[in-house]
N, C-alpha and C positions, 0 to 999 in steps of 0.2 A: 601475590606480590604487586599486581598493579592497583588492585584496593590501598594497596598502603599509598604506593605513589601518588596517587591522586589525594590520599586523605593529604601528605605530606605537601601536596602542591598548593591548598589552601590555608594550610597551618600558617599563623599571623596575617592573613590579610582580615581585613575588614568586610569583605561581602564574599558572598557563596560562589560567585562568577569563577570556572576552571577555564582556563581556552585549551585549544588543541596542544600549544605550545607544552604545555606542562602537563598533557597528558604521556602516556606511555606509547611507543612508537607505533605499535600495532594497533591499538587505539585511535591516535591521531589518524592513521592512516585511514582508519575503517570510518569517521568521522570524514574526512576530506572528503572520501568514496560517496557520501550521500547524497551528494552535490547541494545540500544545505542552505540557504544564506545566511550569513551572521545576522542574526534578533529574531530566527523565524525560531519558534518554540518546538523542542523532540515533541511535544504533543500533536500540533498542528502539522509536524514532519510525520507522524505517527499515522495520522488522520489521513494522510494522501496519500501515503502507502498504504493504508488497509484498504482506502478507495481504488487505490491501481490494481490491488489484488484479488477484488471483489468482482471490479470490472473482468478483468482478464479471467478469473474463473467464470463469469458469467457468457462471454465470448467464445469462451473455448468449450463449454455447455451445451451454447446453440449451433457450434459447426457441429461438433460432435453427434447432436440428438436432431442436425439438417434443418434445424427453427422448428421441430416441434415442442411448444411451450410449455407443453404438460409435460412433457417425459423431462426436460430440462429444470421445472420445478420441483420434478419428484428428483433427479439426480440431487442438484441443491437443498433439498428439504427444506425449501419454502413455497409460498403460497403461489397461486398462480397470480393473483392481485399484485402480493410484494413482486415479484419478478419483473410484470407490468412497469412499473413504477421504478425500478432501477433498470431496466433497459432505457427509459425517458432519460432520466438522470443520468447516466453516464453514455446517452446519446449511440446507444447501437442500433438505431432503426436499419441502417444501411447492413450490417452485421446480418439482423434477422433478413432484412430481405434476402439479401446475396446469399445465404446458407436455404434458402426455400428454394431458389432459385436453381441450384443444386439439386437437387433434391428431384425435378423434373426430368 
């Protein structure tokens, strides 16, 4: 039913653009929920949630495995190089420390 709504919401306009407005309530809402800005693309929304999600799996890896980084790439099944290289990137050096640290 909300497939139709929505086809129904662009039926005669001129361009593809739906807003919240004319979507279906539980939709719009879930929409609001994203905290979104209007013009940022669900792609590049998309992109910073699987980056949040990657992060925090990876965070929650090295408390888990106390920063040892092979046991955290074999949980992950990635490499220990890629690991490396996405702790940089989404800046958990403090993360690894603090979890070794632990670990004493």
């Amino acid at each position: 039913m909300a497939g139709k709504r929505a086809r129904n919401a662009t039926r005669g306009r001129r361009h593809d653009t739906v807003t919240a407005a004319a979507l279906p309530e539980e939709i719009a809402l879930s929409v609001a929920a994203t905290g979104r800005e209007p013009g940022v693309s669900a792609e590049s929304a998309a992109v910073r949630d699987l980056d949040a999600v990657e992060r925090d799996a990876i965070r929650t890896a090295i408390a888990r495995r106390q920063g040892n980084l092979t046991m955290v790439a074999n949980d992950l099944r990635i490499s220990k190089s890629t690991l490396y290289l996405k702790i940089d990137k989404y800046g958990l050096n403090p993360t690894l420390r603090q979890a070794r640290q632990h670990d004493r």
